[in-house]
Every structure is written in C-alpha cells, then in structure tokens.
mmCIF file as Biopython writes it, N, C-alpha, C and O atoms, coordinates in Angstrom:
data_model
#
loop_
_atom_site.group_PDB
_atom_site.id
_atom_site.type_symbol
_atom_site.label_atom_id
_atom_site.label_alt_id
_atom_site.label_comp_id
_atom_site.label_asym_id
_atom_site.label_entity_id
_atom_site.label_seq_id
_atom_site.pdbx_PDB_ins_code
_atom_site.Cartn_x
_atom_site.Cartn_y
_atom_site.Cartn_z
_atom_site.occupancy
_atom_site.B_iso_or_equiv
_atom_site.auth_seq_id
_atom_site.auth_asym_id
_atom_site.pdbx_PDB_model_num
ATOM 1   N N  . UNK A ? 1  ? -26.087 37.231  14.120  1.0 0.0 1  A 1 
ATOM 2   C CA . UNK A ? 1  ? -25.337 36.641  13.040  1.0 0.0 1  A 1 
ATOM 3   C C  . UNK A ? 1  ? -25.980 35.285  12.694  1.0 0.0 1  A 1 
ATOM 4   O O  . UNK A ? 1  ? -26.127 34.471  13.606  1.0 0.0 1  A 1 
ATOM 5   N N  . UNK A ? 2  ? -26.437 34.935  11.240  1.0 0.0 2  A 1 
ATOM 6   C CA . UNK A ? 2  ? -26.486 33.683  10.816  1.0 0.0 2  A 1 
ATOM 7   C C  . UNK A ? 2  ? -25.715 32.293  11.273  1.0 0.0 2  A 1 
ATOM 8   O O  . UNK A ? 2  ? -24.531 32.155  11.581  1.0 0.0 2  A 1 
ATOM 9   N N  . UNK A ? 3  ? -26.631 31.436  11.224  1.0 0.0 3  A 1 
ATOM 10  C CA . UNK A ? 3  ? -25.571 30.242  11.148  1.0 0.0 3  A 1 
ATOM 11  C C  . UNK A ? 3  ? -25.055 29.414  9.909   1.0 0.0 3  A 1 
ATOM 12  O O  . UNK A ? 3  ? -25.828 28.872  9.120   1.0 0.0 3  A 1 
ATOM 13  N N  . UNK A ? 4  ? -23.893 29.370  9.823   1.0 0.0 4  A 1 
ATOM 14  C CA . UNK A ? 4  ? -23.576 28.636  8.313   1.0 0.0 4  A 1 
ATOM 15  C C  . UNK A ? 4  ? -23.486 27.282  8.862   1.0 0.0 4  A 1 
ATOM 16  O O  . UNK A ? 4  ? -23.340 26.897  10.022  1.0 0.0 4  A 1 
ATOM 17  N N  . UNK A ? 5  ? -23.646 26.436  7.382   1.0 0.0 5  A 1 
ATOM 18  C CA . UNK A ? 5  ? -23.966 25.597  7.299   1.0 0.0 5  A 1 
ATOM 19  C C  . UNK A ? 5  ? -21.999 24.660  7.653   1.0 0.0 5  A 1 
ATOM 20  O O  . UNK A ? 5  ? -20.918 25.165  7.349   1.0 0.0 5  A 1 
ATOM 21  N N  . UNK A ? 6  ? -22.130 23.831  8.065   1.0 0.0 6  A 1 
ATOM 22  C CA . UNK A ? 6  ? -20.473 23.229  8.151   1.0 0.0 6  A 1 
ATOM 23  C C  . UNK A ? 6  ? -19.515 23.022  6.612   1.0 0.0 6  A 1 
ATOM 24  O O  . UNK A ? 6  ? -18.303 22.828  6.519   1.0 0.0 6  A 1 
ATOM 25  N N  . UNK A ? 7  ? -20.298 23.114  5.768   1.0 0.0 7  A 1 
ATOM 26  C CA . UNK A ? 7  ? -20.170 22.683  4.778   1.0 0.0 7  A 1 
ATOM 27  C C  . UNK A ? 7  ? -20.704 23.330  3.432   1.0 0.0 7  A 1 
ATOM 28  O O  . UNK A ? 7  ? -21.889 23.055  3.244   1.0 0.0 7  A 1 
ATOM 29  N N  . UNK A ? 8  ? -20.104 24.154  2.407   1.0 0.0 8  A 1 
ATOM 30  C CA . UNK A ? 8  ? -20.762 24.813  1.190   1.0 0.0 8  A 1 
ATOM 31  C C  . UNK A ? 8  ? -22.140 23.606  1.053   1.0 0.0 8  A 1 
ATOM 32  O O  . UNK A ? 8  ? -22.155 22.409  1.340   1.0 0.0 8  A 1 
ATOM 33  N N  . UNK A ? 9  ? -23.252 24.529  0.480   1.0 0.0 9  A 1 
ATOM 34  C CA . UNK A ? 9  ? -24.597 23.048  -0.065  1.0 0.0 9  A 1 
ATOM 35  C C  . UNK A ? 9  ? -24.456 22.681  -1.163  1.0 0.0 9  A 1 
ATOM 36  O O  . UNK A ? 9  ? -25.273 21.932  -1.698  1.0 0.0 9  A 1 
ATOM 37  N N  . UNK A ? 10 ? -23.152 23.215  -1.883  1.0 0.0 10 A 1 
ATOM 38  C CA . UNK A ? 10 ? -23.548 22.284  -3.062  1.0 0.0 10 A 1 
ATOM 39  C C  . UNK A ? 10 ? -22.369 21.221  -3.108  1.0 0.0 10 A 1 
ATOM 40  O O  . UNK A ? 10 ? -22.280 20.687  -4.214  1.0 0.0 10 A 1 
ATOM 41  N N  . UNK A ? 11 ? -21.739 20.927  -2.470  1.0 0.0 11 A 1 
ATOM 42  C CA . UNK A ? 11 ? -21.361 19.986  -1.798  1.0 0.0 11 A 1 
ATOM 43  C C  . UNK A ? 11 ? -21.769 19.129  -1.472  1.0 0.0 11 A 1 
ATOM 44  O O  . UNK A ? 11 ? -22.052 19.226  -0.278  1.0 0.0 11 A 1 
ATOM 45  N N  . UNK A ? 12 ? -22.151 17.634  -2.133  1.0 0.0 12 A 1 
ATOM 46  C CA . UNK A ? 12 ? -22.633 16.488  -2.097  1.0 0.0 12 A 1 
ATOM 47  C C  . UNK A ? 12 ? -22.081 15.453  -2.090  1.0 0.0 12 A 1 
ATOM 48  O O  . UNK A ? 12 ? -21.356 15.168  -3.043  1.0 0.0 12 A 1 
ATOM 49  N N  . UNK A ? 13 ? -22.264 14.463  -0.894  1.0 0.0 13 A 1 
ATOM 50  C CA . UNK A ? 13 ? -21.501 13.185  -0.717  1.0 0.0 13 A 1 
ATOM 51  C C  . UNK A ? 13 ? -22.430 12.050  -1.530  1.0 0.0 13 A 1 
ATOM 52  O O  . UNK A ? 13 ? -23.625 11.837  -1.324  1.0 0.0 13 A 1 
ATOM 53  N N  . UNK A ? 14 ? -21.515 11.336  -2.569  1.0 0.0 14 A 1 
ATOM 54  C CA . UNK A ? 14 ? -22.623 10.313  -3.585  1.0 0.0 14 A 1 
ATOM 55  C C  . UNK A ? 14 ? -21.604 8.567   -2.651  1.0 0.0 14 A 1 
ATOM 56  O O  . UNK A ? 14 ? -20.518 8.041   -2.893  1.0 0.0 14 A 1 
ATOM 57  N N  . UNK A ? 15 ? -22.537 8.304   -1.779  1.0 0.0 15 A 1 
ATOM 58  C CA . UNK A ? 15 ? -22.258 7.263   -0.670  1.0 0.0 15 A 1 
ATOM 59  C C  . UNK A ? 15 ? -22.974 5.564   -1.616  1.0 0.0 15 A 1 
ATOM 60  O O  . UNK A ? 15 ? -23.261 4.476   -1.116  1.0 0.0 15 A 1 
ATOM 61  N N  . UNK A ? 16 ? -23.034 5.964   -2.872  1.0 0.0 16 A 1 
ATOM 62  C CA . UNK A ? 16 ? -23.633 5.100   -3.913  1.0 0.0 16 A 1 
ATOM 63  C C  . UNK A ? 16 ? -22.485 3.743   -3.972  1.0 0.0 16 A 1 
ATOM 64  O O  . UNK A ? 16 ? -21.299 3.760   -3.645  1.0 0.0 16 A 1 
ATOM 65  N N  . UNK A ? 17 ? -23.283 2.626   -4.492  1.0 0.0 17 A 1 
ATOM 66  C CA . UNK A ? 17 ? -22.160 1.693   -4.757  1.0 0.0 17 A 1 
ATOM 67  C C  . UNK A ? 17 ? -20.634 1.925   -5.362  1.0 0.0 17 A 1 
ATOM 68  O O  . UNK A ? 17 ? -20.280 3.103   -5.394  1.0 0.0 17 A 1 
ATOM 69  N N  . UNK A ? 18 ? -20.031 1.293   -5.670  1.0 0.0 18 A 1 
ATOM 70  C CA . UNK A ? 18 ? -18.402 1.505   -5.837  1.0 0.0 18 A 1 
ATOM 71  C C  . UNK A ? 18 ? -18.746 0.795   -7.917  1.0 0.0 18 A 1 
ATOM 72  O O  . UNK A ? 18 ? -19.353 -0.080  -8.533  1.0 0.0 18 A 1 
ATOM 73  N N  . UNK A ? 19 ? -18.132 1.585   -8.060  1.0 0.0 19 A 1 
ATOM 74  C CA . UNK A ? 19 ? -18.437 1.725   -9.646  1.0 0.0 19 A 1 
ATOM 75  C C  . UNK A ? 19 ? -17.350 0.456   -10.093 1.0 0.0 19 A 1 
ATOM 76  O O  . UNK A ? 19 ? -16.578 0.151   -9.184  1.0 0.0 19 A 1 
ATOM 77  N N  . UNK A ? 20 ? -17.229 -0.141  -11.081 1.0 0.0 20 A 1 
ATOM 78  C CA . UNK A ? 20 ? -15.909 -0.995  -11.509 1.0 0.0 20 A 1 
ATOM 79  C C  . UNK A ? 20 ? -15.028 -0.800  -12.173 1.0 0.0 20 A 1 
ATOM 80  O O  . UNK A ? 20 ? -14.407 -1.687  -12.759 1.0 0.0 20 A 1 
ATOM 81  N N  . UNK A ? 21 ? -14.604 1.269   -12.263 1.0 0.0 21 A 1 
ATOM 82  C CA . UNK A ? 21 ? -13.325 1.428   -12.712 1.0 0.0 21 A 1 
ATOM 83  C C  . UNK A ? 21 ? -13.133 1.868   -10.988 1.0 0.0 21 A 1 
ATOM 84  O O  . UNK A ? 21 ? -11.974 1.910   -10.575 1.0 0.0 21 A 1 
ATOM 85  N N  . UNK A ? 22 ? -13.898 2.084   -10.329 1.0 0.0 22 A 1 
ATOM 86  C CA . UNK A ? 22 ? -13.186 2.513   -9.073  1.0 0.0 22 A 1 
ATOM 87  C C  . UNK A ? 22 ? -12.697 1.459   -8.724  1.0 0.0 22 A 1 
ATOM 88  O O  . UNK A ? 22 ? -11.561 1.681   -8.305  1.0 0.0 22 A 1 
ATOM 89  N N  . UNK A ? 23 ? -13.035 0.082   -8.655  1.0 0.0 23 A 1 
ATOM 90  C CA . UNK A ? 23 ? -12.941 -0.962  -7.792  1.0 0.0 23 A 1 
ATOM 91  C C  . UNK A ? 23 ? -11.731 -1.835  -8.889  1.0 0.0 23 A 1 
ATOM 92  O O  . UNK A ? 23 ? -11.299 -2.956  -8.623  1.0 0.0 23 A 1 
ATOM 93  N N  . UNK A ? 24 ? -11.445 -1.253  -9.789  1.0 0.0 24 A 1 
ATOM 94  C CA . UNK A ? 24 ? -10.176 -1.533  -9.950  1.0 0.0 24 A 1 
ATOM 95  C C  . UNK A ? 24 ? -8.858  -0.694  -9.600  1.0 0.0 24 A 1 
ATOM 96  O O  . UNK A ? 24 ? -7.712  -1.122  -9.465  1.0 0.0 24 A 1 
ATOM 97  N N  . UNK A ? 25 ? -9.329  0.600   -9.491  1.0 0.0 25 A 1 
ATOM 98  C CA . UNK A ? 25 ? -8.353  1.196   -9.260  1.0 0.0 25 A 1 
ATOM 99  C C  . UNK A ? 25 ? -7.674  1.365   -8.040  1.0 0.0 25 A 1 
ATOM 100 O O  . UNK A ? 25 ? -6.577  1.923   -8.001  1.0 0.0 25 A 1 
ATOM 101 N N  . UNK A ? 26 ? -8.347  0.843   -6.853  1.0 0.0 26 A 1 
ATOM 102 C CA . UNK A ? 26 ? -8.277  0.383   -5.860  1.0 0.0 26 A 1 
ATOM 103 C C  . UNK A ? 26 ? -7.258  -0.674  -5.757  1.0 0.0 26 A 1 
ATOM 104 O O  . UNK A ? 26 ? -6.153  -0.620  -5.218  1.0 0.0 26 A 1 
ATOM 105 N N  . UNK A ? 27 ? -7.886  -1.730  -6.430  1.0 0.0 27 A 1 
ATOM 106 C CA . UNK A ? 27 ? -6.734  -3.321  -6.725  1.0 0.0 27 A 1 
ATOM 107 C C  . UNK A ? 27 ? -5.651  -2.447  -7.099  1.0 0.0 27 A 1 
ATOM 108 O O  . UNK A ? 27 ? -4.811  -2.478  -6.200  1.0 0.0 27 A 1 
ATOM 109 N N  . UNK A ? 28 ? -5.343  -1.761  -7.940  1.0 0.0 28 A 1 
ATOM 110 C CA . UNK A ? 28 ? -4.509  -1.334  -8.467  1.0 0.0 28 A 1 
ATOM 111 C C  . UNK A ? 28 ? -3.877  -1.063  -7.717  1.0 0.0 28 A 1 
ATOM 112 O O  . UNK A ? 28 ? -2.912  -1.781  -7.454  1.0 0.0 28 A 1 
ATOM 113 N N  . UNK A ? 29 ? -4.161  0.251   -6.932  1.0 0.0 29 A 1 
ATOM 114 C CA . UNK A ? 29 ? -3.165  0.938   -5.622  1.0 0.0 29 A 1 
ATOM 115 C C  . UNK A ? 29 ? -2.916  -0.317  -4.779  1.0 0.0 29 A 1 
ATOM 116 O O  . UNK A ? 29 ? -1.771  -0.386  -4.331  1.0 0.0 29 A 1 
ATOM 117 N N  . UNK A ? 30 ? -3.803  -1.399  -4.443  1.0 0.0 30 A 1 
ATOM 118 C CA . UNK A ? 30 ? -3.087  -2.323  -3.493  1.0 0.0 30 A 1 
ATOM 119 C C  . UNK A ? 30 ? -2.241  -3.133  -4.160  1.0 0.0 30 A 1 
ATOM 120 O O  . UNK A ? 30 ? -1.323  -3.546  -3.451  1.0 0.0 30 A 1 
ATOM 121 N N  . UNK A ? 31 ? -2.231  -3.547  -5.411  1.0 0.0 31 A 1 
ATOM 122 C CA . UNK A ? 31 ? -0.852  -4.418  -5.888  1.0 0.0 31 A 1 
ATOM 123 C C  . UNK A ? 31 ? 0.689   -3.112  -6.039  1.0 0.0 31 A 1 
ATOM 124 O O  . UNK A ? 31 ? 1.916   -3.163  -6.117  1.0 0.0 31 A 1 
ATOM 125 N N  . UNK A ? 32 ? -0.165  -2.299  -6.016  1.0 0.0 32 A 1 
ATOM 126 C CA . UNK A ? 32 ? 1.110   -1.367  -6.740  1.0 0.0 32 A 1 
ATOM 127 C C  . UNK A ? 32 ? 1.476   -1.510  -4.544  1.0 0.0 32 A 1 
ATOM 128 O O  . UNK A ? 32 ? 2.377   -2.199  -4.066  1.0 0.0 32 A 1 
ATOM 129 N N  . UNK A ? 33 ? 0.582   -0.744  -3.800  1.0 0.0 33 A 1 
ATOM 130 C CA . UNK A ? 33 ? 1.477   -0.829  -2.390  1.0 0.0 33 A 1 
ATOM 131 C C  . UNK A ? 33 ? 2.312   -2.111  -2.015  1.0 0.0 33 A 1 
ATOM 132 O O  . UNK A ? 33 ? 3.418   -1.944  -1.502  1.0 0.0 33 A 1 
ATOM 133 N N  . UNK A ? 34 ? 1.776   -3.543  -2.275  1.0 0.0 34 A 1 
ATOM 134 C CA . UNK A ? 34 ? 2.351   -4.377  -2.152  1.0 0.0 34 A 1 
ATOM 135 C C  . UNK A ? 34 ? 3.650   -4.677  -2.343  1.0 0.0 34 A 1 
ATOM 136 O O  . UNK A ? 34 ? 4.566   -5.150  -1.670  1.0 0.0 34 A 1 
ATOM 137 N N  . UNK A ? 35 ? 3.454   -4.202  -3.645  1.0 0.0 35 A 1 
ATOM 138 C CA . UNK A ? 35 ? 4.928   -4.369  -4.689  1.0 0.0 35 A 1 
ATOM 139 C C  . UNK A ? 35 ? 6.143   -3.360  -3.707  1.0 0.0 35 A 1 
ATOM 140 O O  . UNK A ? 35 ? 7.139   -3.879  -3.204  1.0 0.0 35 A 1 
ATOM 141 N N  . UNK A ? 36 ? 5.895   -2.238  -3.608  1.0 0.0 36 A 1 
ATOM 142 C CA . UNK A ? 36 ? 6.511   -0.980  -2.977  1.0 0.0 36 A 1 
ATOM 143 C C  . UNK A ? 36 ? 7.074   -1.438  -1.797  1.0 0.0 36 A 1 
ATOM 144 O O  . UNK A ? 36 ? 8.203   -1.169  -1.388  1.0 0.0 36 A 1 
ATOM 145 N N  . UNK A ? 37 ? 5.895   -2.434  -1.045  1.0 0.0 37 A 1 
ATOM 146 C CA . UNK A ? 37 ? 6.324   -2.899  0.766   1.0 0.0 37 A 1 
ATOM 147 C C  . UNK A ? 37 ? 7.255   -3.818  0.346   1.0 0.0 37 A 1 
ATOM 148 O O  . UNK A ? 37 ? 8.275   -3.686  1.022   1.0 0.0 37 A 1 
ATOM 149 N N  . UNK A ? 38 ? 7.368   -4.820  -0.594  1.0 0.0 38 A 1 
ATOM 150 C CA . UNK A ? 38 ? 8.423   -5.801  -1.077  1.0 0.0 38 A 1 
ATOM 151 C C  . UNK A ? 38 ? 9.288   -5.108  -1.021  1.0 0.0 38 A 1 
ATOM 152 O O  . UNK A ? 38 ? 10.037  -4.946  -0.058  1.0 0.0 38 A 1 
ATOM 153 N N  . UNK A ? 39 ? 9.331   -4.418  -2.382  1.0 0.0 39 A 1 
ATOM 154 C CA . UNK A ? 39 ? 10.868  -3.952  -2.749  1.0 0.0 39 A 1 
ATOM 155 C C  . UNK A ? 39 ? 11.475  -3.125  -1.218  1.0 0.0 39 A 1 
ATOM 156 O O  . UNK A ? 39 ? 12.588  -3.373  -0.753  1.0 0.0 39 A 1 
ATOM 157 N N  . UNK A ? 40 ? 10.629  -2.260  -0.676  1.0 0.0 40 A 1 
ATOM 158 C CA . UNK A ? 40 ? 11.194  -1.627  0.469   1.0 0.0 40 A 1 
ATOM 159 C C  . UNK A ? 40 ? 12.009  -2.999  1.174   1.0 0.0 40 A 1 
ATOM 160 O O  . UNK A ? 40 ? 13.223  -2.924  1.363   1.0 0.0 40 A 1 
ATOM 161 N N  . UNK A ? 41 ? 11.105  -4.466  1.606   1.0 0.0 41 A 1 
ATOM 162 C CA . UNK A ? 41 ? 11.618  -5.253  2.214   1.0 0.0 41 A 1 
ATOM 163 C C  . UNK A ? 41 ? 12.955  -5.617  1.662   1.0 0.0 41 A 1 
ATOM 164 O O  . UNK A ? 41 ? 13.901  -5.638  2.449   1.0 0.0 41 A 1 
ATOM 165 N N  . UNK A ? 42 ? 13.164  -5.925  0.326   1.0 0.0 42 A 1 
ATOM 166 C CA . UNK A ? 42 ? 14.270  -6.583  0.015   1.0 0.0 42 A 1 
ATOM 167 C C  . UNK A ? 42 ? 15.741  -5.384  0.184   1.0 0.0 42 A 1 
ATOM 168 O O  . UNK A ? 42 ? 16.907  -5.653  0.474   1.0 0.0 42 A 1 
ATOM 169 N N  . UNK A ? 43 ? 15.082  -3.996  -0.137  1.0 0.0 43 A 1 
ATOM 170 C CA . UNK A ? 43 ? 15.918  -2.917  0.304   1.0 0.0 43 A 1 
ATOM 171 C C  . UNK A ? 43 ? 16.730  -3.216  1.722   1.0 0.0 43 A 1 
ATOM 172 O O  . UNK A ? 43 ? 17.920  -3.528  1.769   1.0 0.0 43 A 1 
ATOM 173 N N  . UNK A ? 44 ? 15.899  -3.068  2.810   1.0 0.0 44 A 1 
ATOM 174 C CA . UNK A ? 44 ? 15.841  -2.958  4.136   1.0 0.0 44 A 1 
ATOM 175 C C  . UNK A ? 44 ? 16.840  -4.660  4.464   1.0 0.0 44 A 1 
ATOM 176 O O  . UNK A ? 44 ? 17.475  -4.761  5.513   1.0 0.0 44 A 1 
ATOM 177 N N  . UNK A ? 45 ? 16.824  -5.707  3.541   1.0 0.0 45 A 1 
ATOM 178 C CA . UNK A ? 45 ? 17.589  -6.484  3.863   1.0 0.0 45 A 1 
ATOM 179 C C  . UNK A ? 45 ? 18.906  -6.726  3.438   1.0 0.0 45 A 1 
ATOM 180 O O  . UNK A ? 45 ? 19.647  -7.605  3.875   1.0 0.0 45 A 1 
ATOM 181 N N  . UNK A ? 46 ? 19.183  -5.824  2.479   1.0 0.0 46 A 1 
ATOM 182 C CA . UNK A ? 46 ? 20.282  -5.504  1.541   1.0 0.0 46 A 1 
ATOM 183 C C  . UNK A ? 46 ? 21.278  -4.813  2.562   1.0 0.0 46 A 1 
ATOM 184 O O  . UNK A ? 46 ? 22.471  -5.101  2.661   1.0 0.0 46 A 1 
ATOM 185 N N  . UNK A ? 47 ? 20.601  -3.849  3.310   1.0 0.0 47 A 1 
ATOM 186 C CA . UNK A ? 47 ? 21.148  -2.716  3.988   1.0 0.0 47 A 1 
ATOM 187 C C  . UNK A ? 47 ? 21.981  -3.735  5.307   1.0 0.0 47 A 1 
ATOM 188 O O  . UNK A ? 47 ? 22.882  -3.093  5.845   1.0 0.0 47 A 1 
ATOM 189 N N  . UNK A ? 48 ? 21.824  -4.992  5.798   1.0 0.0 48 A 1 
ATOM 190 C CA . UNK A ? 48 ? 21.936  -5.649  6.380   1.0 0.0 48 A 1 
ATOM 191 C C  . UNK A ? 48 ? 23.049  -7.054  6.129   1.0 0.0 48 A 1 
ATOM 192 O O  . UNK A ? 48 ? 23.057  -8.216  6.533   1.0 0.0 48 A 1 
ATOM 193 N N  . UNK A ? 49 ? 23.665  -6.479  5.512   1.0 0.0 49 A 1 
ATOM 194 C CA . UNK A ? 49 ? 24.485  -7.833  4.538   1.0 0.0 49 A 1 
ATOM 195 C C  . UNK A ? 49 ? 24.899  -8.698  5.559   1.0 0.0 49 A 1 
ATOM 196 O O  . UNK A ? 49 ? 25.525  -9.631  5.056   1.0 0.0 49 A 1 
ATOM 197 N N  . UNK A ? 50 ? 24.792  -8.818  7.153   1.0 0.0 50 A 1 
ATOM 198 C CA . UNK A ? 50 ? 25.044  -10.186 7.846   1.0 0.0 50 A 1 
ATOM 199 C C  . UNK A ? 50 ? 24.220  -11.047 8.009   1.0 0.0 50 A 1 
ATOM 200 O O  . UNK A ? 50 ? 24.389  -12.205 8.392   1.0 0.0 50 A 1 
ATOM 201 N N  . UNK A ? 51 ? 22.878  -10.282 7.597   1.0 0.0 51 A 1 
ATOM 202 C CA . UNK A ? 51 ? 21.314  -11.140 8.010   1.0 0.0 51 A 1 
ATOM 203 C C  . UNK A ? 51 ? 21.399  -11.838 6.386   1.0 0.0 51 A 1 
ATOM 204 O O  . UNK A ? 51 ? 20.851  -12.928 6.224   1.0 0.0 51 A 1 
ATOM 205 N N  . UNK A ? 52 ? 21.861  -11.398 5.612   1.0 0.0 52 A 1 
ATOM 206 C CA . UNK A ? 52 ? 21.764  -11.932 4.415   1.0 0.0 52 A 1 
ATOM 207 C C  . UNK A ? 52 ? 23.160  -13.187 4.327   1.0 0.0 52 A 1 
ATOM 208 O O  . UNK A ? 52 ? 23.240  -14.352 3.938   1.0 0.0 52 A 1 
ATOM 209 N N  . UNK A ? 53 ? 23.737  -12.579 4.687   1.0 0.0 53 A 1 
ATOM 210 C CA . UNK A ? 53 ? 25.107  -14.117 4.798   1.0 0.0 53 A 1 
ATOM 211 C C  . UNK A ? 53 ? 24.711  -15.076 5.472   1.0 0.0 53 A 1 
ATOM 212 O O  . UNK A ? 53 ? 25.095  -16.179 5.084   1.0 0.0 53 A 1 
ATOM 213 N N  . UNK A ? 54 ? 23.754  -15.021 6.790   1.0 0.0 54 A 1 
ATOM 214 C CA . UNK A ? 54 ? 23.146  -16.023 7.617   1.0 0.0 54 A 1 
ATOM 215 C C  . UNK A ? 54 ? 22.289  -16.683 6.748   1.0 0.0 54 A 1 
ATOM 216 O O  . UNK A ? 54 ? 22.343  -17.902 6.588   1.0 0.0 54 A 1 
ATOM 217 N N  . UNK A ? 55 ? 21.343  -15.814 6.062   1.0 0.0 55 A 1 
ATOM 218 C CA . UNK A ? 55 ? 20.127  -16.608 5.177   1.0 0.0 55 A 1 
ATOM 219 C C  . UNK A ? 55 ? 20.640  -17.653 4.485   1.0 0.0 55 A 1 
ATOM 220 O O  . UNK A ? 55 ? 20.194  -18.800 4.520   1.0 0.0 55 A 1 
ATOM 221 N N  . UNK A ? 56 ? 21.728  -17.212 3.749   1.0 0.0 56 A 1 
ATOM 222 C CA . UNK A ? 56 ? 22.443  -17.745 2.256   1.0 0.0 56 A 1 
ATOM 223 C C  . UNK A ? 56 ? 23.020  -19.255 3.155   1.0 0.0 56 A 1 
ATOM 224 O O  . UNK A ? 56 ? 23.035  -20.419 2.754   1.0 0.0 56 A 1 
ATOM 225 N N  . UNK A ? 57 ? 23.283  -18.908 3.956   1.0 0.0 57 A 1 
ATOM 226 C CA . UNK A ? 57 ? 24.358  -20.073 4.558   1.0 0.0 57 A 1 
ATOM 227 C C  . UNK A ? 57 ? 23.270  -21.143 4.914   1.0 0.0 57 A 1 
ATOM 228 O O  . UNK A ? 57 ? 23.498  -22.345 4.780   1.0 0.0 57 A 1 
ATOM 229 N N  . UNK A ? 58 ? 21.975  -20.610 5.414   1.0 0.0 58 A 1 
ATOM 230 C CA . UNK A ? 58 ? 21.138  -21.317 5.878   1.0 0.0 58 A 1 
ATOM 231 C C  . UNK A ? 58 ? 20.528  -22.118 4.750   1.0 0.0 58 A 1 
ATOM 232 O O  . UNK A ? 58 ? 20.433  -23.333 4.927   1.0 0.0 58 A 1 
ATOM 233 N N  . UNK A ? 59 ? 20.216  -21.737 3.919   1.0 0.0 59 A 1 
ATOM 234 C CA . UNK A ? 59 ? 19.688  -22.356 2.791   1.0 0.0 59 A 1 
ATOM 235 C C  . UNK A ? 59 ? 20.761  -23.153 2.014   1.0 0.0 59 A 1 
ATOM 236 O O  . UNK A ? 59 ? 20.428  -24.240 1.542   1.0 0.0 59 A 1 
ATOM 237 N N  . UNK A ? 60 ? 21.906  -22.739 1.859   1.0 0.0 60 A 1 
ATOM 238 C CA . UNK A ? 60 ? 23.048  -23.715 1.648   1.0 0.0 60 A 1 
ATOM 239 C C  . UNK A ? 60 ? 22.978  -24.639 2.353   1.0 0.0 60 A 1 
ATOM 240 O O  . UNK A ? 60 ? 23.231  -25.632 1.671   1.0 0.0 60 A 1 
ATOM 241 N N  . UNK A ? 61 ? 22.702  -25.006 3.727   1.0 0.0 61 A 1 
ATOM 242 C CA . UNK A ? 61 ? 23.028  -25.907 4.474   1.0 0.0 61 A 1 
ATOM 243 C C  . UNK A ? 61 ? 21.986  -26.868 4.222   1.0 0.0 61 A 1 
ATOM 244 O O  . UNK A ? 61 ? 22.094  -28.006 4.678   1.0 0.0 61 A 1 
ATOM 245 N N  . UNK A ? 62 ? 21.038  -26.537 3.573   1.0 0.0 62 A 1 
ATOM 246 C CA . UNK A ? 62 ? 19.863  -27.653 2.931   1.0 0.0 62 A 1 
ATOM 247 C C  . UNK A ? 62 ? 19.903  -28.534 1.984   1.0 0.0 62 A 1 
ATOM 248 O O  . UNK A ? 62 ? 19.165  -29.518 1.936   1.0 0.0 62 A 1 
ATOM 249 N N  . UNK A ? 63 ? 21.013  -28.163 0.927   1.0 0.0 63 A 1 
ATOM 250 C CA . UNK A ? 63 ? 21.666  -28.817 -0.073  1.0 0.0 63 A 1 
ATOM 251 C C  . UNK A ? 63 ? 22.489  -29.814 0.638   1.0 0.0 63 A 1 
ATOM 252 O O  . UNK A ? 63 ? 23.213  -30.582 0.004   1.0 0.0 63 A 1 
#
C-alpha cells in the first residue's frame, strides 16, 4: 500500500507577511473581545448587588 501524504498537495500554507486588512481585522476582534470581557464584567457585578452597595458606599465616603 502507498503512503499518503498527511495532507491533500494542493493544500498550501501562505506563512507570508500579515496583509493590512488582516491586521485590522484582528484589532477589530480584539476591541470587539475587550468590549465583550467588560460588559461580561459589569454583568458579573450586577449579579452581585452587595459588592456593588459596598463600592457605592465606598466612593460615597470620598465626598
């Protein structure tokens, strides 16, 4: 029996510089994840309304 190759050959990896719609679209996905990990954060502190009465009080107490 033959040996195949790991991989179809016409199958080509282009390991070439990063083009500058790629390298925005990149920024892109990382402001857009950013944004997502925020809002998750402010979610995740909502869900918590005593950690949020502590905050509020704390920052009141600066005034």
């Amino acid at each position: 029996m033959a040996s195949r190759p790991p991989y179809p050959a016409d199958l080509t990896v282009d390991n070439g510089p990063m083009t500058p719609h790629m390298h925005h679209q990149l920024v892109h996905a990382g402001w857009l994840a950013a944004a997502l990990a925020a809002l998750g954060g402010v979610f995740a502190l909502y869900v918590h309304p005593d950690f949020l009465v502590t905050l509020v009080d704390q920052v009141w107490s600066c005034f």
